[in-house]
Backbone as JSON, one array per atom type, in Angstrom:
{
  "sequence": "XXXXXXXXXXXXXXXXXXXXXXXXXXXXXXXXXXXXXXXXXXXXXXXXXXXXXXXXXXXXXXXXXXXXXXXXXXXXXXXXXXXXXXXXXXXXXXXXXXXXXXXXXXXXXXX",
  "N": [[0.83, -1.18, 0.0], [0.25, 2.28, -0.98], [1.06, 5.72, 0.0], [-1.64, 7.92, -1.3], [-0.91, 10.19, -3.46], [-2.54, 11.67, -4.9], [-4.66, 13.52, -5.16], [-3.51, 15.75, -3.83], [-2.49, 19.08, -4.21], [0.31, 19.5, -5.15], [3.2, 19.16, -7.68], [4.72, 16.34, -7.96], [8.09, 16.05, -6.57], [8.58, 18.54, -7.75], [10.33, 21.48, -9.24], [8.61, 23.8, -10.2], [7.08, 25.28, -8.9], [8.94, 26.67, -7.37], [10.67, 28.39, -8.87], [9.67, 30.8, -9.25], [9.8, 32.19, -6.87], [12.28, 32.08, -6.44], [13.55, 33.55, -8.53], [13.32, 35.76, -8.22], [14.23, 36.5, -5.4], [16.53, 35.75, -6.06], [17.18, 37.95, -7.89], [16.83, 39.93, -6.15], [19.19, 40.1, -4.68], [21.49, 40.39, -6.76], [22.25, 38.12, -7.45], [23.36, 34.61, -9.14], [20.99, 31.82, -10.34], [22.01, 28.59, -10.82], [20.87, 26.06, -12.86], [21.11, 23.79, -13.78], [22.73, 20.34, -13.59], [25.53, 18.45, -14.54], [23.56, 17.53, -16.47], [20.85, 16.93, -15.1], [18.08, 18.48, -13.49], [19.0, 21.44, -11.21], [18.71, 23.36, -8.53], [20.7, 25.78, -7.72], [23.29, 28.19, -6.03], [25.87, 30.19, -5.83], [28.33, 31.56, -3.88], [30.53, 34.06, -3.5], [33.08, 34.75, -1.47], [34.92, 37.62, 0.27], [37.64, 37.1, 0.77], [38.31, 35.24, -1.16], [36.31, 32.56, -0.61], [34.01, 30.42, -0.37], [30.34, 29.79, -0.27], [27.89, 27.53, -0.96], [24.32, 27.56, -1.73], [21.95, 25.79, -1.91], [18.44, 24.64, -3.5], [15.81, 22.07, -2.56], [14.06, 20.27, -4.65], [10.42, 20.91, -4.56], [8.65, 18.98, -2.33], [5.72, 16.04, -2.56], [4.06, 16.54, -0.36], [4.31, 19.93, -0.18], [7.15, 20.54, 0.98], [9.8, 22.78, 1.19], [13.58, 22.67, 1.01], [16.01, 24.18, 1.63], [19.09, 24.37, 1.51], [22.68, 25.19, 2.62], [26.13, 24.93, 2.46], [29.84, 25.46, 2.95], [31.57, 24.03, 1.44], [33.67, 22.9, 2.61], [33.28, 22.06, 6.02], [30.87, 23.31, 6.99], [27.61, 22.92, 7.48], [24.2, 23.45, 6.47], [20.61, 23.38, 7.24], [17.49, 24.37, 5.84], [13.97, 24.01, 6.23], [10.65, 23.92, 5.2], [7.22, 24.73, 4.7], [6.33, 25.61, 0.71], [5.28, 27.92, 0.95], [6.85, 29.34, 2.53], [9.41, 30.1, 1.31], [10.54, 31.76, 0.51], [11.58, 33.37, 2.95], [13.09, 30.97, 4.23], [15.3, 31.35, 2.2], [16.06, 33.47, 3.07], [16.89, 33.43, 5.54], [19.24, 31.46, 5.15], [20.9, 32.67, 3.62], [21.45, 34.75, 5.03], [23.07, 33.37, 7.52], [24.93, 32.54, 5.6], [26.7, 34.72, 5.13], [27.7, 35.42, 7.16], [29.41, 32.87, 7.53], [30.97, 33.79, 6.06], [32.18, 35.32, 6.57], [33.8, 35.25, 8.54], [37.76, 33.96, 9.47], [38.95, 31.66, 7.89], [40.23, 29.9, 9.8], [38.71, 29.39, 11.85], [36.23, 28.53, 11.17]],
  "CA": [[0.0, 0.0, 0.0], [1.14, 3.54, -1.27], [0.44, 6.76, -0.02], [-2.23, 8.76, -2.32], [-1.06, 11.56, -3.69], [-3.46, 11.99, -6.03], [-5.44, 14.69, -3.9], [-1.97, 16.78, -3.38], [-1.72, 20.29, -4.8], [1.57, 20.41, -5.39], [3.29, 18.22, -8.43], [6.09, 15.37, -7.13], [9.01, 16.47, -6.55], [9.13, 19.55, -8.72], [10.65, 23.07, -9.18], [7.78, 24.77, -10.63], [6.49, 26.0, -7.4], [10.27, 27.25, -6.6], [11.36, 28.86, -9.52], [9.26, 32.19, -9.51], [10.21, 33.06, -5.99], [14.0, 31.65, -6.83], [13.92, 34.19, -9.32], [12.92, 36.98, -7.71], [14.98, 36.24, -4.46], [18.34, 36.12, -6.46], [17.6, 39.34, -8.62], [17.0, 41.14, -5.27], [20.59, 39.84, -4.19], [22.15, 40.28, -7.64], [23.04, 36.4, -7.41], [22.17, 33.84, -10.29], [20.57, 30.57, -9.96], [22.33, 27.45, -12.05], [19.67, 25.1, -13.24], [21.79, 21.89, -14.62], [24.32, 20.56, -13.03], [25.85, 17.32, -15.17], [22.13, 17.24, -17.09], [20.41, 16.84, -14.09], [17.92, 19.88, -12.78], [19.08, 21.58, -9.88], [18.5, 24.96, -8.18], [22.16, 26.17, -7.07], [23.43, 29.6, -5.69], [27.39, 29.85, -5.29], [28.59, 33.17, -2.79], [31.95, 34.17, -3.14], [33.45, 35.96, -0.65], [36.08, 38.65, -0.19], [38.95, 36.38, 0.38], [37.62, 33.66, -2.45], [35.79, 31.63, 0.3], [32.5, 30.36, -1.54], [29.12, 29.31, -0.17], [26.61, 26.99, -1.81], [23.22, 28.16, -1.26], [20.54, 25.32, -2.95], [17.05, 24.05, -2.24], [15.79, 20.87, -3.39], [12.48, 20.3, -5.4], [9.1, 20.52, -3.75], [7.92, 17.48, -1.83], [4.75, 15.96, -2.68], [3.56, 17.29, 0.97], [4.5, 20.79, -0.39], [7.7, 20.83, 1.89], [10.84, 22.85, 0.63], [14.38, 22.51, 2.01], [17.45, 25.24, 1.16], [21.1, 23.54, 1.98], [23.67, 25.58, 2.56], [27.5, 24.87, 2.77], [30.78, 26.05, 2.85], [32.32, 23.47, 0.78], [34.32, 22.11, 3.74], [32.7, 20.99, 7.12], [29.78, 23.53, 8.09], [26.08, 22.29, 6.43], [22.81, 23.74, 7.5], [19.63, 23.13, 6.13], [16.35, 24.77, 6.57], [13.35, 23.47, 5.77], [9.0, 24.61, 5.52], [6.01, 24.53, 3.61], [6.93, 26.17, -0.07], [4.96, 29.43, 0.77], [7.81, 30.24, 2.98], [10.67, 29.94, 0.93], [11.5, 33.65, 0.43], [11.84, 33.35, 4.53], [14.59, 29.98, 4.11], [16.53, 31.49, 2.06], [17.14, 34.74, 3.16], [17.9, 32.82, 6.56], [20.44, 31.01, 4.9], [21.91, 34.08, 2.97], [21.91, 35.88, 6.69], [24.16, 32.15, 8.01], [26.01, 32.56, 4.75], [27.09, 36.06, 5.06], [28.62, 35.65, 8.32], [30.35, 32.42, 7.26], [32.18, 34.19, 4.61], [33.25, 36.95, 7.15], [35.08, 34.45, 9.56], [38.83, 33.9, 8.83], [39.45, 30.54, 7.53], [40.42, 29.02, 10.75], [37.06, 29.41, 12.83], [34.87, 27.6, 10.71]],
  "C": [[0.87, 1.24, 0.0], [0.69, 4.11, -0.2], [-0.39, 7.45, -1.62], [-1.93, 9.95, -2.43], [-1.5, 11.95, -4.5], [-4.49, 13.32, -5.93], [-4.53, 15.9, -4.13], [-2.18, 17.78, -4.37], [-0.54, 20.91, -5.64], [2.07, 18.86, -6.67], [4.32, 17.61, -7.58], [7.66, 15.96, -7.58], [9.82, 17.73, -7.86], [9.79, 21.43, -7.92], [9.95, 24.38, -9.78], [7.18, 25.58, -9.4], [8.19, 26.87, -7.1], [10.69, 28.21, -7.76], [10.95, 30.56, -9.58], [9.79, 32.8, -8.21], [11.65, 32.69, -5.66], [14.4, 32.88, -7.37], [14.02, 35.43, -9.01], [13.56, 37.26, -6.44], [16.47, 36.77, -5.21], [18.49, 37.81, -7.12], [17.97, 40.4, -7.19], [18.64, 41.08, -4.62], [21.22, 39.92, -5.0], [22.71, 38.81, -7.36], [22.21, 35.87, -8.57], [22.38, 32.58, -9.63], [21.11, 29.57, -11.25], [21.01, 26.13, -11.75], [20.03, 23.86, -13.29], [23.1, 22.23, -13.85], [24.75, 18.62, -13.49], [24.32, 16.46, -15.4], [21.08, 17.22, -16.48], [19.65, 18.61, -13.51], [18.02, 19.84, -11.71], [18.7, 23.66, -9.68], [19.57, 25.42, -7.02], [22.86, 27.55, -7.31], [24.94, 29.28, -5.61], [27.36, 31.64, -4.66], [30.0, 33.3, -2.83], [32.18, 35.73, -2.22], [34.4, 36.79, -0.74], [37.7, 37.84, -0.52], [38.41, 34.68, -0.51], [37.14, 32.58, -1.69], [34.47, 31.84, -0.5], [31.61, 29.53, -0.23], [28.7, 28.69, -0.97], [25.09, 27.22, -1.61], [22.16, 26.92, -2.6], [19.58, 24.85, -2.58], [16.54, 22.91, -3.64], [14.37, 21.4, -3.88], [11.43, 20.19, -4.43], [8.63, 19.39, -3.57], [6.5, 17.03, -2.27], [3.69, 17.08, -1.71], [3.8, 19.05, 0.86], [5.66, 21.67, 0.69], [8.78, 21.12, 0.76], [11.62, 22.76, 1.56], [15.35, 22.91, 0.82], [18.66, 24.45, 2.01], [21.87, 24.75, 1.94], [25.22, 24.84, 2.96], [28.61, 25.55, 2.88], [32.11, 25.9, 1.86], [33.85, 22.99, 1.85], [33.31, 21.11, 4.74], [31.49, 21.88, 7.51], [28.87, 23.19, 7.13], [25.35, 23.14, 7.45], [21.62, 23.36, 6.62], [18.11, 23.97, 6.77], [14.99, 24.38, 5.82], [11.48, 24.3, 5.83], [8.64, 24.33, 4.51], [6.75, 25.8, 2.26], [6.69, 27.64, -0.15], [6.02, 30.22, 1.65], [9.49, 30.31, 2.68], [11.36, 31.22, 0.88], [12.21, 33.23, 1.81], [13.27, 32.21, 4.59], [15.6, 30.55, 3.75], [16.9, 32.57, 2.26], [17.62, 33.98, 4.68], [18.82, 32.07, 6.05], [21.27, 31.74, 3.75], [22.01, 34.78, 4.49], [23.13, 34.82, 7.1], [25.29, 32.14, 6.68], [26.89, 33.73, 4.51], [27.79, 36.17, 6.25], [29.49, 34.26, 8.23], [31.0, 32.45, 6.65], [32.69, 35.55, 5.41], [34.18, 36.11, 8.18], [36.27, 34.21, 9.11], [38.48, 32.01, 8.75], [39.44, 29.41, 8.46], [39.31, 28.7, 11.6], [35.97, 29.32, 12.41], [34.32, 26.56, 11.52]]
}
């Protein structure tokens, strides 16, 4: 026995629900969003910082359940992830542009 998501609102695991307030998020940050990443769609932010320290900033596809979830990294050892229903995605990712903006001001060593 499945679950029915036949009922559900939202399509399976897509980025149509994400892409209009993706789009509109990055312009306000001058940042762009990469789509493909080895053919594969993805929705991926990179942050470079002053001393060439980069962020990853991406959020996966909408859940059936209409749950998104933004990743951030550092491309070493810190991860975060934040997660909610898709109407509050503006809200994710500027919290993980606020956690990414102060892990690109730390020196190197105090990650």
């Amino acid at each position: 026995m499945g679950v029915d998501h036949s009922q559900s609102i939202y399509l399976p695991m897509s980025y149509e629900l994400v892409d209009e307030v993706l789009e509109s998020w990055c312009s306000a940050h001058q940042l762009q969003v990469s789509t493909e990443y080895k053919g594969e769609p993805v929705r991926s932010i990179q942050i470079v910082g002053a001393r060439h320290s980069k962020i990853q900033i991406w959020v996966d596809p909408v859940s059936p359940a209409g749950i998104v979830s933004v990743h951030l990294w550092d491309y070493h050892s810190q991860r975060k992830e934040f997660s909610g229903p898709v109407d509050d995605l503006n809200t994710l990712l500027e919290e993980a542009y606020q956690l990414a903006t102060k892990w690109l001001d730390r020196p190197k060593g105090n990650r």
